[in-house]
N, C-alpha and C positions, 0 to 999 in steps of 0.2 A: 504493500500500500504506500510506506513513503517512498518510495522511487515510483510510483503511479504519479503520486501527489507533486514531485519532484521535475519528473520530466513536462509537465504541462506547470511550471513557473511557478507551483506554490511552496509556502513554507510546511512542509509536516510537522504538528506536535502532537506524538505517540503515547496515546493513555491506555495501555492496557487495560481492561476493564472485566477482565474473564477467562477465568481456567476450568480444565476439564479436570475433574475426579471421580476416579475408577469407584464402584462401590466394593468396597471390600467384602459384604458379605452379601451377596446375589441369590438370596434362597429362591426367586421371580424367576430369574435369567438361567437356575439348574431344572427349574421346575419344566419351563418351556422346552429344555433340549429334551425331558426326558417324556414330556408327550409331541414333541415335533418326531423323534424315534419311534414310538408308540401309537402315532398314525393319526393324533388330535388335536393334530391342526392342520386347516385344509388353506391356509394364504397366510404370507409372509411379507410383510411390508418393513423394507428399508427405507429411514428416513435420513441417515448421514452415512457419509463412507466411514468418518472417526467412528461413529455408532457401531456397525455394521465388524469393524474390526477390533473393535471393545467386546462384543458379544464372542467372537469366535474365540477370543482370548479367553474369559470366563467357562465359555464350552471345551474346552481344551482339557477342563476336568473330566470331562464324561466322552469325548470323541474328538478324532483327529479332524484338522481342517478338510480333507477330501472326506471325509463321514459326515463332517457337518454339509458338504457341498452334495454329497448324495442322499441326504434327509429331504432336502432342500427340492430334490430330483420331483418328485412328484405332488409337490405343493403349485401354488399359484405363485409365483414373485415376483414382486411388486416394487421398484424405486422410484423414490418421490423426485431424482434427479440428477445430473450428471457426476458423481461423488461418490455416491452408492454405487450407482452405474458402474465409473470405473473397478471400482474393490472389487464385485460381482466379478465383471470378468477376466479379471488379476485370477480369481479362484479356477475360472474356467465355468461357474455356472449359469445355468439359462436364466435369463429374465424375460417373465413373459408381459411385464407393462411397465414403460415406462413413464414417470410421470411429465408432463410437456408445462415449458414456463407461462408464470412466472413460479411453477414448483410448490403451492401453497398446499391447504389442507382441500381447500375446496375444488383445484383441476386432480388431486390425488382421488379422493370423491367421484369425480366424475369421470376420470380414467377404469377407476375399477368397477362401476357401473357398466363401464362400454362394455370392457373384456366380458363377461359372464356374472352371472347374478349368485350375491354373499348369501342368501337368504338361509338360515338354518345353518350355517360351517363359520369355523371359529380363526379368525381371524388375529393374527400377531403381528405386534408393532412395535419395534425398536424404538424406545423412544429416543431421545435427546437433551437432556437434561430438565426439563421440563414435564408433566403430561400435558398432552394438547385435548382438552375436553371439547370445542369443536371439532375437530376429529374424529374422537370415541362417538359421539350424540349422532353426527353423520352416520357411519358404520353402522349402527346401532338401527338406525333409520331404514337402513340398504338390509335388513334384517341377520345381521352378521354379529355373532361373540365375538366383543374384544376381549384381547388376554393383551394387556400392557408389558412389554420387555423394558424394563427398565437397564442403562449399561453404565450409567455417569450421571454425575450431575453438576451443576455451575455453580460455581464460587467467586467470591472475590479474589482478585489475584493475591500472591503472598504479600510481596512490595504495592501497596495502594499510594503512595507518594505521586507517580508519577499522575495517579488519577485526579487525586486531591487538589495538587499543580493546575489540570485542566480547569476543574471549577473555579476554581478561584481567578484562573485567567478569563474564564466565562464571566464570572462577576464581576472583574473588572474592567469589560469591554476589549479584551485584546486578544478576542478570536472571532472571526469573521465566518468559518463556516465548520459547522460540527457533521460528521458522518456517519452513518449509523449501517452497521452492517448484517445487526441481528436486533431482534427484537429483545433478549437479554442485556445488552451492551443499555439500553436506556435503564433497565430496572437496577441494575448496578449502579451509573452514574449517580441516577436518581437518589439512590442510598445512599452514597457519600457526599453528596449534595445536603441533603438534609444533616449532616452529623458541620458542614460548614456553614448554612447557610438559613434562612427561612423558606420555604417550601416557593413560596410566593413571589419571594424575589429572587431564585435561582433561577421562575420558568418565564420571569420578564426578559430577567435577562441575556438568558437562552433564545427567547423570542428575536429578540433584536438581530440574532446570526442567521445563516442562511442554514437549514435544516436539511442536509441531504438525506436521501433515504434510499436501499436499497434494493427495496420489493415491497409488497403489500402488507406480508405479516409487518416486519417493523413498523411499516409507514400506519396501521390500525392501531398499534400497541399507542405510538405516539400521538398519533390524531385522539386516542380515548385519554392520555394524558397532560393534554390542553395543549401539548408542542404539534402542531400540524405542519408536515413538510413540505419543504416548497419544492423538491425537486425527487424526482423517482426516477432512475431511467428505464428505458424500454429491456430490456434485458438485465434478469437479477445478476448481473456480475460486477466485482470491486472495477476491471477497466470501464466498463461502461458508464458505473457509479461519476470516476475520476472527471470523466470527458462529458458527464453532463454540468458537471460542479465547473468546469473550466470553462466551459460553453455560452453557462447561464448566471452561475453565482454573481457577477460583478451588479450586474442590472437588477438582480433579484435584491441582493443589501443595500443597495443604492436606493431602489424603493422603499425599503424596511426603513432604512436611519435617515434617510431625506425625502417622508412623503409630501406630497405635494397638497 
């Protein structure tokens, strides 16, 4: 990202804002391998390649990577997008849907509708540090069990300095445009926001920057958090993010801090 940021003339300041943590003890993620063997689960939904190669890790208790890729053999599988996709076929296994952008929960949705119908077969999904209960409520809708595979889940990073830095240079007016790559990355800030700032005058002064965003999940998360983005690009990817921010941001903060 800062050599993204870099090459098209801006200044990068890099705030970590989020780690991944293995769960140590996956009684969920043994459960599923031992009815994915077992025959009782009839669809497999990947939602991240880090995901997808956290689970196999976990499974490695109970089956080898080609046992998990041959469980896999007769199930439905499902990636929400090019990530997953790749790991998939690193393994060599078939995927029979994938999910087309911008990769949300709702073209995932409507992908596995197309393929063949959930109704009555129980369906598994890797989660991502989160659970997504639009999602699950969809799924659930298409008449399909979820069993939630939980593999990680998101933390503040160790070092929160460099994040703490950010806000404050937010509060002080001396960032012009903030980028947002996930929709965790906000509920993080946000958290250390509030430990510097009042809730109220962190999202004014937030407001005043140019709010890039990088797909729909974030750009929802932060539209229901009073921060509405001004810029989305047409494809979820950091280049695309860069070159819509470089395209647009000048005319966009120019509006913001000198409206007419």
């Amino acid at each position: 990202m800062k050599s993204l940021i870099e090459r098209q003339g801006g200044i990068a300041i890099l705030a970590p804002s989020m780690r991944e943590i293995p769960l140590e003890q996956n009684a969920a993620a043994l459960d599923f391998g031992d009815r994915l063997r077992s025959g009782g689960v009839d669809v497999m939904v990947f939602l991240t390649g880090v995901g997808a190669r956290a689970l196999a890790e976990v499974l490695a208790l109970q089956m080898s990577l080609p046992q998990f890729v041959e469980a896999l053999r007769d199930r439905v599988v499902v990636v929400r997008g090019p990530k997953p996709a790749s790991v998939l076929r690193e393994w060599g296994a078939r995927i029979d849907v994938q999910v087309p952008e911008p990769n949300t929960w709702r073209e995932l949705l409507d992908a596995i509708a197309r393929h063949s119908p959930i109704e009555g077969k129980v369906v598994a999904v890797q989660e991502y540090g989160i659970p997504n209960p639009d999602l699950y409520q969809g799924l659930q809708q298409l008449g399909g069990t979820v069993l939630p595979v939980p593999v990680y889940r998101w933390e503040l990073p160790e070092d929160t300095r460099p994040l703490r830095g950010a806000v404050r240079a937010i509060l002080a007016g001396e960032i012009d445009v903030i980028l947002f790559t996930s929709a965790q990355q906000w509920r993080h800030l946000e958290q250390i926001a509030r430990e510097e700032a009042d809730p109220a005058t962190f999202l004014a002064a937030a407001r005043q920057c140019v709010i890039a965003s990088i797909g729909p999940t974030a750009s929802e998360t932060l539209l229901a958090a009073g921060l509405p983005p001004d810029l989305e690009p047409p494809h979820p990817k950091m280049g695309h993010l860069v070159l819509a921010v470089a395209e647009r941001a000048r005319d966009v903060l120019h509006a913001k801090r000198f409206p007419q």
